[in-house]
C-alpha positions in Angstrom: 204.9 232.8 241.9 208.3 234.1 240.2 209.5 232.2 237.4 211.9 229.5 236.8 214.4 232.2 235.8 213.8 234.5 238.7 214.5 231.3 240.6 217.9 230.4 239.1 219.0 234.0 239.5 218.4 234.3 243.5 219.9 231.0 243.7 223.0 232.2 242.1 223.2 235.5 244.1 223.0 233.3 247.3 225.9 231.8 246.1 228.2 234.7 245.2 226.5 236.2 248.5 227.8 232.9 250.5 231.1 232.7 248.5 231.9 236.6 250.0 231.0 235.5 253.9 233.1 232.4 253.4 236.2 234.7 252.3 235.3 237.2 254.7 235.8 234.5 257.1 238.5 233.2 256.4 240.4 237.0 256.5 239.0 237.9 259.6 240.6 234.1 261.2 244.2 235.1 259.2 244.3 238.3 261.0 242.4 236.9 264.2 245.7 235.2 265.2 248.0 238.0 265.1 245.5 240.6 266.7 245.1 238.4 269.2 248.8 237.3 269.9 249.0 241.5 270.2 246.3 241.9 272.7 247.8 239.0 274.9 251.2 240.4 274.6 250.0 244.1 276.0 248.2 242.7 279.3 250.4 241.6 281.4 252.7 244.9 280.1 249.5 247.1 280.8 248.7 245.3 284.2 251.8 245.2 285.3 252.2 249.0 284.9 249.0 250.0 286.7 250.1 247.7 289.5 253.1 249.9 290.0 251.7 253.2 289.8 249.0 252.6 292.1 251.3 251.5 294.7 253.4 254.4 294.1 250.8 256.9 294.2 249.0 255.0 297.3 252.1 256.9 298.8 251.3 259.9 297.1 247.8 260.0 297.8 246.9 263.1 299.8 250.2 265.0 299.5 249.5 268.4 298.5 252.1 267.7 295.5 250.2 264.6 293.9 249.7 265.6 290.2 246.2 266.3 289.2 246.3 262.7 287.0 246.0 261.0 290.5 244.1 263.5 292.7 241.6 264.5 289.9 240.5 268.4 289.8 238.4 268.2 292.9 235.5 268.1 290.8 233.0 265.6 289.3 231.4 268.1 286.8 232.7 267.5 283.4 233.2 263.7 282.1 234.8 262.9 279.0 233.9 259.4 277.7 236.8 258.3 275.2 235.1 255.5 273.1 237.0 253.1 270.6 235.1 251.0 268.4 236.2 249.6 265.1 236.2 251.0 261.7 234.3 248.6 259.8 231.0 246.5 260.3 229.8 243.2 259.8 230.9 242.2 263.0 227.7 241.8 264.3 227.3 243.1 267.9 230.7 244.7 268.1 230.4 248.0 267.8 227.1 248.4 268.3 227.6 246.8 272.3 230.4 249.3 272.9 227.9 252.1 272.3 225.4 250.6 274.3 227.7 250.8 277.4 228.6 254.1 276.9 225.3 255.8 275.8 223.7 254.5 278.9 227.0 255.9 281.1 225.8 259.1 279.3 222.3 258.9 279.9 222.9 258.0 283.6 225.6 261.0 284.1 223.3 263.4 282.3 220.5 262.6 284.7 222.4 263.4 287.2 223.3 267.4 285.9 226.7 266.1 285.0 228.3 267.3 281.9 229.0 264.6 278.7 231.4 265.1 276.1 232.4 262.5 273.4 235.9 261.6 272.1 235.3 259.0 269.4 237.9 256.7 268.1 236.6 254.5 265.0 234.1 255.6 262.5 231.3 253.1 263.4 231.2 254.3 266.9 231.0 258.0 265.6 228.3 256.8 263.3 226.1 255.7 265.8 226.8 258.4 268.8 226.0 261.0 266.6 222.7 260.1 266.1 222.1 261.5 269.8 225.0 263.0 271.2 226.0 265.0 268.2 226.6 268.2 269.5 228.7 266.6 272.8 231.0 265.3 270.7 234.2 267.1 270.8 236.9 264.9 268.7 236.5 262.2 266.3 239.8 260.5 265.0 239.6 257.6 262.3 242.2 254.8 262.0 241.5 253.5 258.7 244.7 254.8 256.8 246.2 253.0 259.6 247.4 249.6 258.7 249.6 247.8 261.9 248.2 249.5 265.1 251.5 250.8 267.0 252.1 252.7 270.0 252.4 256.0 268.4 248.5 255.7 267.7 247.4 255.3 271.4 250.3 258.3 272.1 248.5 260.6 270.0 245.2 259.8 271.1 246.8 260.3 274.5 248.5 263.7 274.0 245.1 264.7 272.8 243.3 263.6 276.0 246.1 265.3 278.3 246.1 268.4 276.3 242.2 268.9 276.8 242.5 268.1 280.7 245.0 270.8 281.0 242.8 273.0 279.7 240.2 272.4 282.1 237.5 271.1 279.6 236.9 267.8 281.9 237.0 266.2 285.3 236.7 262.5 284.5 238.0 260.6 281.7 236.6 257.0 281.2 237.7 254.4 278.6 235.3 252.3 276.5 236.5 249.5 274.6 235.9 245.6 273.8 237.8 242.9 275.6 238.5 239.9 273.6 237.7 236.7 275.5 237.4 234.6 272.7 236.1 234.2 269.1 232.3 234.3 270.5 232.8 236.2 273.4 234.3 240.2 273.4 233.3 242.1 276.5 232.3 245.6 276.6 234.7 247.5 279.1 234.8 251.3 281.0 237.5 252.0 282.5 238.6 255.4 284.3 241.6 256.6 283.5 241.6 260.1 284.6 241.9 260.6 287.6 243.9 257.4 288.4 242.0 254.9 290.4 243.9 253.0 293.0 243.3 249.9 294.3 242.8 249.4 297.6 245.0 246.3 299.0 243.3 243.3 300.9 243.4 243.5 304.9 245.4 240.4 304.6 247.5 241.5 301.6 251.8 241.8 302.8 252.8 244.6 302.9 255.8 246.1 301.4 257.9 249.7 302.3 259.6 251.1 298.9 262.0 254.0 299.0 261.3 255.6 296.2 264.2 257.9 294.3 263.5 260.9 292.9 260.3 261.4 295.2 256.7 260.0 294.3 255.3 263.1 293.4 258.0 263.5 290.7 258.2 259.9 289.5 254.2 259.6 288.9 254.4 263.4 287.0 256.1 261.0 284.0 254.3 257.7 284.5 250.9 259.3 285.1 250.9 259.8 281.3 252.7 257.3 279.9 250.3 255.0 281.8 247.1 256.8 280.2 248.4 256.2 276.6 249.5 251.9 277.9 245.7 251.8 278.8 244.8 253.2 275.2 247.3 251.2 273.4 245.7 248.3 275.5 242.0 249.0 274.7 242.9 249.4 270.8 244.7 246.5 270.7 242.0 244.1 272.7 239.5 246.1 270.2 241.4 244.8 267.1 241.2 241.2 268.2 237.6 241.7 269.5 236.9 243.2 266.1 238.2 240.4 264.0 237.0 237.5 266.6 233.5 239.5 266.1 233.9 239.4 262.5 235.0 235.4 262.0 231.8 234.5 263.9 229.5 236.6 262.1 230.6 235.9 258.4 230.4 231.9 259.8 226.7 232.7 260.6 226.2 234.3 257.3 227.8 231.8 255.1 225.7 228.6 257.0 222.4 230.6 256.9 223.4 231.1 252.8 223.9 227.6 252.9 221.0 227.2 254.4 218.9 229.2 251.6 220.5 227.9 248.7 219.1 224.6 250.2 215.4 225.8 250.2 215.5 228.1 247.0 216.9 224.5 245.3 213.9 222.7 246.9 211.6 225.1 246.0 213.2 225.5 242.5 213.0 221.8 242.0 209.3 221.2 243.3 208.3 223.9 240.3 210.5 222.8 237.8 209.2 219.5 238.3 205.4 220.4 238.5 206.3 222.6 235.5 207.4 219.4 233.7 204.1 217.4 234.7 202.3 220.2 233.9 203.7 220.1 230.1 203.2 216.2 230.0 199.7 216.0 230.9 198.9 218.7 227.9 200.5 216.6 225.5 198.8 213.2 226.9 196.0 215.4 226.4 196.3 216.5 223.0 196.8 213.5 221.5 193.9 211.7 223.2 191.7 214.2 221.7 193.4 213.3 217.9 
């Protein structure tokens, strides 16, 4: 059984353990707020734009002009899987469920012949792909120098993606990321954005005739890419707020299961100081009977 001493010690590490997770907590629900405000603010932007492109290129489709964005390569060989995940931990299942969805989109593209490659955004995504995919990753790009996420992030990432599609190294691009619901609920998400997908309207759905100046073809040449590096800007923003969301709930776990040691350490710390002390009492009763 440890001693008194050993006792008073793990009781006090509990506590500087539980006075961390509490501060920890209360960060992550100072910046919750603003990541989230972000993330809100970008969705209705970032729906809005799809919305327009597809019915633009819905227009487009099947004209021998239609940029390779929207009509893909005519291939389904090569899929690049661009994954974002956060840069720190203790966020319990945060990261860890965005690799989940994307290792077994790897696993199930792989069985089928296709060809993987990994472009990782966020060190604890990297960490974890590697373990497996480590030679199919192509790109890793960390954002921790990064303080205020911006669109110039997601236009780099962008530029990157575009620049390695031009060059023929994939077919199919697909987006991994967290959407933030709430506090205890962020969704893992894949989303394709290269080639375009376009929605197909409802049977019922009005329809609408748009003349369209300069032609389609040239109009979706500019947006096609601009809307890739929305959806990125999108995914690392709901990420952020997913991230810190992930965060506040874990640390609140952590500090009431601290609390909830300290409470039983203290028990158990009390029950042997206290048999301790009756221990000490009956010796002396003892000894001075036998005088």
């Amino acid at each position: 059984m440890a001693s008194l001493k050993d006792m008073r010690v793990r009781i006090a590490s509990t506590k500087a353990t539980q006075k961390i997770t509490k501060a920890m907590q209360m960060v992550a629900a100072s910046r919750l707020r603003r990541a989230q405000q972000a993330a809100e603010a970008a969705r209705p932007y970032a729906d809005k734009m799809g919305a327009v492109i597809s019915n633009i290129a819905s227009a487009a489709a099947g004209s021998p002009g239609a940029p390779a964005l929207l009509a893909g390569t005519g291939r389904d060989q090569a899929h690049l899987l661009l994954v974002c995940t956060g840069e720190r931990g203790l966020s319990g299942a945060f990261n860890s469920s965005i690799v989940r969805l994307a290792r077994e989109r790897a696993q199930a593209l792989i069985a089928q012949g296709k060809e993987v490659k990994f472009f990782c955004v966020g060190r604890k995504g990297y960490e974890q792909l590697r373990r497996l995919f480590d030679k199919q990753i192509v790109e890793h790009l960390d954002l921790r120098s990064v303080r205020q996420l911006g669109f110039v992030n997601a236009e780099d990432i962008a530029k990157k993606v575009l620049a390695r599609f031009d060059n023929g190294e994939f077919d199919v691009c697909t987006l991994f990321y967290a959407q933030f619901k709430s506090v205890i609920a962020q969704i893992p998400t894949a989303q394709q954005i290269i080639p375009l997908v376009v929605e197909e309207k409802a049977a019922n759905a009005p329809t609408t005739s748009y003349e369209y100046e300069p032609e389609e073809d040239e109009l979706l040449s500019g947006l096609l890419p601009r809307n890739i590096a929305v959806q990125i800007f999108r995914a690392l923003l709901e990420n952020n707020a997913s991230f810190y969301g992930a965060q506040m709930s874990s640390m609140d776990n952590a500090t009431r299961n601290a609390g909830e040691m300290i409470r039983k350490q203290t028990q158990i710390y009390n029950r042997t100081r206290q048999a301790q002390i009756t221990k000490e009492l009956i010796e002396i009763i003892s000894g001075a009977e036998a005088v």
